[in-house]
Structure formats: structure tokens, C-alpha cells
Z-matrix of the N, CA and C atoms (Angstrom, degrees):
N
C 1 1.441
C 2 1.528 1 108.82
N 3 1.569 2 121.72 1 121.36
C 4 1.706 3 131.43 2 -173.39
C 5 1.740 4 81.87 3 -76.24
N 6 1.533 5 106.90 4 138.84
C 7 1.760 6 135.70 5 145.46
C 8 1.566 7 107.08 6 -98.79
N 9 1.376 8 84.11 7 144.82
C 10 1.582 9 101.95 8 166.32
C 11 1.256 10 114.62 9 -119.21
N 12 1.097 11 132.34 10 127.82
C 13 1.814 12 128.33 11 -180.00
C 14 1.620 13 103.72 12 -119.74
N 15 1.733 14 80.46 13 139.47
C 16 2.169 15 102.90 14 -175.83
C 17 1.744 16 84.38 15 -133.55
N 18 1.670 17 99.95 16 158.36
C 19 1.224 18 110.51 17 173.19
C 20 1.864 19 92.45 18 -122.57
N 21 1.193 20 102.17 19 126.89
C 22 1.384 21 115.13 20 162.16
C 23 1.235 22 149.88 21 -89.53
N 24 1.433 23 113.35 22 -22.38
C 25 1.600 24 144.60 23 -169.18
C 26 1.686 25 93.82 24 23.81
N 27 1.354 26 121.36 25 63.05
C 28 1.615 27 103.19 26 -179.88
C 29 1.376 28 95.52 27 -111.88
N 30 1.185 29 106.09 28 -178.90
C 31 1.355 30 104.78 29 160.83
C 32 1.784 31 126.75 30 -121.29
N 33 1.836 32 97.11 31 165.27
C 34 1.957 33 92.68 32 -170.58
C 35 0.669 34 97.31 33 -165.05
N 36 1.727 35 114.42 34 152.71
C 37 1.135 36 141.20 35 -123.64
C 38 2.384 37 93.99 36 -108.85
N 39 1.024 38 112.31 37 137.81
C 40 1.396 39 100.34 38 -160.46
C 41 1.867 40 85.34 39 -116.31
N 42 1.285 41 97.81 40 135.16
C 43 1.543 42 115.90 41 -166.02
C 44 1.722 43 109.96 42 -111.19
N 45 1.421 44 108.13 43 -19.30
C 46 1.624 45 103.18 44 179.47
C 47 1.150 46 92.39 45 -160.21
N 48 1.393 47 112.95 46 147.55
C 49 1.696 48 137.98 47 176.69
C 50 1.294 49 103.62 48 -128.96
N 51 1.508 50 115.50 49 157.30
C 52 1.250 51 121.56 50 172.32
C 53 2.083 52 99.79 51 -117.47
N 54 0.890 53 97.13 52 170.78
C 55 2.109 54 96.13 53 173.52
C 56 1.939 55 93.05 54 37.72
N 57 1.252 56 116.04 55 2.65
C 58 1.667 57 77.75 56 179.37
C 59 1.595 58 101.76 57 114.11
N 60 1.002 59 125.37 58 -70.11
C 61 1.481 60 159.18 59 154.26
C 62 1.802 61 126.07 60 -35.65
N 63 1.115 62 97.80 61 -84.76
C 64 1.200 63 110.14 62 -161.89
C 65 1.361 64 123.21 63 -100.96
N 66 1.712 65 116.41 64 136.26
C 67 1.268 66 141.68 65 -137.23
C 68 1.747 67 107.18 66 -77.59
N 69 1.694 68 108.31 67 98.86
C 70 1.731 69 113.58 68 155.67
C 71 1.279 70 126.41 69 -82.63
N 72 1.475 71 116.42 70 -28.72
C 73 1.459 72 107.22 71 -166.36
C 74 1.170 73 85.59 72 -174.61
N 75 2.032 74 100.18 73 122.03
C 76 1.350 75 104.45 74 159.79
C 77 1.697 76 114.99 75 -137.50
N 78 1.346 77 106.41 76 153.89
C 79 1.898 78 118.65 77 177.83
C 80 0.964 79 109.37 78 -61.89
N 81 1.392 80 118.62 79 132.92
C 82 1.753 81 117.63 80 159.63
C 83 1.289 82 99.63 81 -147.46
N 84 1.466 83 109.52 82 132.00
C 85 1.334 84 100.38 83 169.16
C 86 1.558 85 134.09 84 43.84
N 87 1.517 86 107.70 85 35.64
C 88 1.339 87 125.56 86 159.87
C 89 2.326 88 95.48 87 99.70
N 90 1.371 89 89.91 88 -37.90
C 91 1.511 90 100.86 89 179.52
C 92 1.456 91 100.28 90 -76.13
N 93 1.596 92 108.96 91 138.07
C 94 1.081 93 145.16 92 -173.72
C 95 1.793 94 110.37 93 -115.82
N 96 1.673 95 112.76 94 100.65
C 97 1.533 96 117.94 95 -143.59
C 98 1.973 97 76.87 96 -111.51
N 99 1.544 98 92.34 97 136.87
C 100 1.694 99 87.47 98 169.34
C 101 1.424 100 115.49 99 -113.34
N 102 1.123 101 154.86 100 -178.66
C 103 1.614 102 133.16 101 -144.68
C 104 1.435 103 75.10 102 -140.33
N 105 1.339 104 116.87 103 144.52
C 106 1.459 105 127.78 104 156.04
C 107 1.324 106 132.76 105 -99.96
N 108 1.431 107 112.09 106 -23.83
C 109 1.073 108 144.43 107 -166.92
C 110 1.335 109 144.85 108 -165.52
N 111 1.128 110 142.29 109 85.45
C 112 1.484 111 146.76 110 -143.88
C 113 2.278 112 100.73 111 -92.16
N 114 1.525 113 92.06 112 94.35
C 115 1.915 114 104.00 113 178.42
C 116 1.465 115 106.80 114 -50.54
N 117 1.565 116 105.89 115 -44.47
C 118 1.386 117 102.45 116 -154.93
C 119 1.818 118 97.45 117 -169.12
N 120 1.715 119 96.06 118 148.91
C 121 1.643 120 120.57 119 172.47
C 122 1.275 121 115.02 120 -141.32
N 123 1.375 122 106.21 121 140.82
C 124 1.643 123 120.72 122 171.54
C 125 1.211 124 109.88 123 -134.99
N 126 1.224 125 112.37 124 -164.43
C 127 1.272 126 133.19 125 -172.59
C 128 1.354 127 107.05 126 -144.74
N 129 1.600 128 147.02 127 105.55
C 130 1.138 129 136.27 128 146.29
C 131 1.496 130 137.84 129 -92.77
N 132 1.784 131 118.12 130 122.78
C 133 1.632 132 107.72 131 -153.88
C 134 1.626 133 81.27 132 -120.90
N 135 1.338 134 120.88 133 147.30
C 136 1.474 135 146.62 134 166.90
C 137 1.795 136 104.23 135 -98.39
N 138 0.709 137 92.03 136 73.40
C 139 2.038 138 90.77 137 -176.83
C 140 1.349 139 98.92 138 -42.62
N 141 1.539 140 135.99 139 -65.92
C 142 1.595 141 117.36 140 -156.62
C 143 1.757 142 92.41 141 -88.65
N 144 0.909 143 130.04 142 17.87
C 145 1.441 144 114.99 143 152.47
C 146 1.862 145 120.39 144 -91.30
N 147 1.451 146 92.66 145 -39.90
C 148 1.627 147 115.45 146 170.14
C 149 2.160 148 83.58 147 88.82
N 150 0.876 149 98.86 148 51.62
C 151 1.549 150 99.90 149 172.71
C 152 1.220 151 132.08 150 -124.08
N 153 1.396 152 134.70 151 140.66
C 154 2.060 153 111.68 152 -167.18
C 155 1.588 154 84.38 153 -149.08
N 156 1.549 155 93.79 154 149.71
C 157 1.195 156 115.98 155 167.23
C 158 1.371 157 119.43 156 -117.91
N 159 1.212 158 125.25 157 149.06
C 160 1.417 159 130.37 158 -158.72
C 161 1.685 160 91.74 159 -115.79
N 162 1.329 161 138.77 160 94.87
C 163 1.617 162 142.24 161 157.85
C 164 1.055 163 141.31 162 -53.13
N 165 1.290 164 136.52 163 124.70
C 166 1.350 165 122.49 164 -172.51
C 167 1.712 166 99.05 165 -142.46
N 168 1.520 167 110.35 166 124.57
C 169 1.509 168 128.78 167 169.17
C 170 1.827 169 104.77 168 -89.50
N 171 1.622 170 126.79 169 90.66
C 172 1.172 171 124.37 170 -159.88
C 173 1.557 172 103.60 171 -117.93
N 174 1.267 173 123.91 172 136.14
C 175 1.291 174 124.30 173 -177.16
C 176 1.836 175 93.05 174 -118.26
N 177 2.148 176 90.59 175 130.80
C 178 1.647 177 95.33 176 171.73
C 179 1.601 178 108.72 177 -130.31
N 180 1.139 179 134.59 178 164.17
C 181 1.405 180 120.16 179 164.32
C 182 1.237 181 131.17 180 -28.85
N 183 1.463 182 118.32 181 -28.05
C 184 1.775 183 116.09 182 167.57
C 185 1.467 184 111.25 183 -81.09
N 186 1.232 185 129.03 184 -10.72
C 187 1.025 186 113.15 185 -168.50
C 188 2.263 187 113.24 186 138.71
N 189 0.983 188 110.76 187 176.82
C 190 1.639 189 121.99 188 -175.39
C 191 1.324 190 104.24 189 -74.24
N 192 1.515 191 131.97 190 131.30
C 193 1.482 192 130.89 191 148.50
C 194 1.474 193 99.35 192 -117.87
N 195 1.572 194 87.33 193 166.50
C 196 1.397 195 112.63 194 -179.64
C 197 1.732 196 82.01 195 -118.25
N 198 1.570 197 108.12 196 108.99
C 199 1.910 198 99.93 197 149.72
C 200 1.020 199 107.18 198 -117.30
N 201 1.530 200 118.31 199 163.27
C 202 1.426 201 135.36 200 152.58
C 203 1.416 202 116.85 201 -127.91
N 204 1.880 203 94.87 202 170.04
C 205 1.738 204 102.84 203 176.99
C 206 1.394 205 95.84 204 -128.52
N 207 1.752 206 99.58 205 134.71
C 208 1.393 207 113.01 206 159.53
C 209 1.484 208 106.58 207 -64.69
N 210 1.137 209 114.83 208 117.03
C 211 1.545 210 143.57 209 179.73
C 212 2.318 211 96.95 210 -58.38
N 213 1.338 212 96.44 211 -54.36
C 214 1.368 213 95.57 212 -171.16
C 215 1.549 214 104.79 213 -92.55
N 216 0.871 215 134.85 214 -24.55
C 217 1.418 216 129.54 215 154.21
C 218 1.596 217 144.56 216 -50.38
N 219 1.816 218 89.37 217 -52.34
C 220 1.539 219 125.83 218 179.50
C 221 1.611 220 102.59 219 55.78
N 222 1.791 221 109.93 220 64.02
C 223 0.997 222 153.05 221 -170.70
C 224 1.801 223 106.40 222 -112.02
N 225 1.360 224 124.62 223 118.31
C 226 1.523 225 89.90 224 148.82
C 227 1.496 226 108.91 225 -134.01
N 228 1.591 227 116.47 226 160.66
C 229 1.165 228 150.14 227 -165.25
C 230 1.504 229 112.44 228 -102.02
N 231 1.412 230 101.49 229 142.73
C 232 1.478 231 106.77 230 153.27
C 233 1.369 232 129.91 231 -125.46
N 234 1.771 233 103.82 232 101.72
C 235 1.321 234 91.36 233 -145.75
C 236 1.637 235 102.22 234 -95.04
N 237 1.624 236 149.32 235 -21.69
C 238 1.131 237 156.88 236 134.28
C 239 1.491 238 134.39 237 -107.02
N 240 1.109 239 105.96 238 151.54
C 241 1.812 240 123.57 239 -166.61
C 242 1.410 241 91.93 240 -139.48
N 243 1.518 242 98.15 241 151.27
C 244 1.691 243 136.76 242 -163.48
C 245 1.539 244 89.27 243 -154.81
N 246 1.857 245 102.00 244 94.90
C 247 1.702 246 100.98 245 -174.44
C 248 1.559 247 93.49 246 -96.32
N 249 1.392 248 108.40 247 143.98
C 250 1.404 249 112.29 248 144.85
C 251 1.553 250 136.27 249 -45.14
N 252 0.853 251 141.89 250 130.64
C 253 1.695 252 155.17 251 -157.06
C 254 1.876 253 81.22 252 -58.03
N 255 1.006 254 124.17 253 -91.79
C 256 1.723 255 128.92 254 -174.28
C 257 1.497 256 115.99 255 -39.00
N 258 1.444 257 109.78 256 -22.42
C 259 1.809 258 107.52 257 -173.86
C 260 1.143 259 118.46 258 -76.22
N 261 1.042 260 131.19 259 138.93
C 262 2.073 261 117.31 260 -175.63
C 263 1.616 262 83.39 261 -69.07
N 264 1.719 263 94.68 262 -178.61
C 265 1.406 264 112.03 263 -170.64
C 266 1.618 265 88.55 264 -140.31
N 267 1.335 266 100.36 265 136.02
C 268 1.445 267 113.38 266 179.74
C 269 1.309 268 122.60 267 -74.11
């Protein structure tokens, strides 16, 4: 199956957590993406900014995102997608 990858840096609205934390279901663009599987988590901190981001490598039926949460905001982002060949692309 061909992926296509876009970087978005947008932001969306996160609809289910698991532990508190971690990403079940988030809004984009009216679409409501459900997570199947979480690849990968980090943590990114900017010391002279004093800023952290909370990462998430999330696999959904359309395809791979990369989200994060502004740590000092408590914001989250979608900052890249890896669409599936069949999934529309936003």
C-alpha cells in the first residue's frame, strides 16, 4: 500500500485519552480519527525556552500521524501525516 506524507503543524481538538495522557481520538477537520495503535512517544524540552512537547507516533485507519501537546499550553497539534493511498487527504 503507497503513503503520502504532508506536514501540517495545525492544530486538534483531542476527544479521548487513555492513562490521562495518551492519544484515542482526535478532531480534525470535522473528521473524527480513532488511534489503533500508539508506534511511538517522546518527550521534547527546549531548556532556554523552558518549553516541552509531549509526542505521539499514532497509527489510525487513514493512515500514520505524528501529534503533539504543547506541554505549556495543553494544546495539541498535528504536526505530520503518512496518508494511506485510498484515504482522502485533507
Amino acid at each position: 500500500m503507497k503513503l503520502r506524507s504532508r506536514i501540517y503543524n495545525e492544530p486538534i481538538e483531542m476527544q479521548e485519552h487513555r492513562h490521562g495522557y495518551i492519544p484515542q481520538a482526535f478532531l480534525w477537520h470535522g473528521h473524527c480519527y480513532r488511534v489503533h495503535a500508539v508506534e511511538r512517544c517522546w518527550t521534547v524540552l527546549k531548556r532556554r525556552q523552558n518549553v516541552g512537547r509531549r509526542c505521539f507516533l499514532v497509527r489510525c485507519a487513514e493512515g500514520t500521524f505524528e501529534l503533539y501537546q504543547n506541554l505549556a499550553t495543553n494544546t495539541w497539534h498535528l504536526h505530520k501525516a503518512q496518508w494511506h493511498e485510498r484515504a482522502r487527504l485533507a
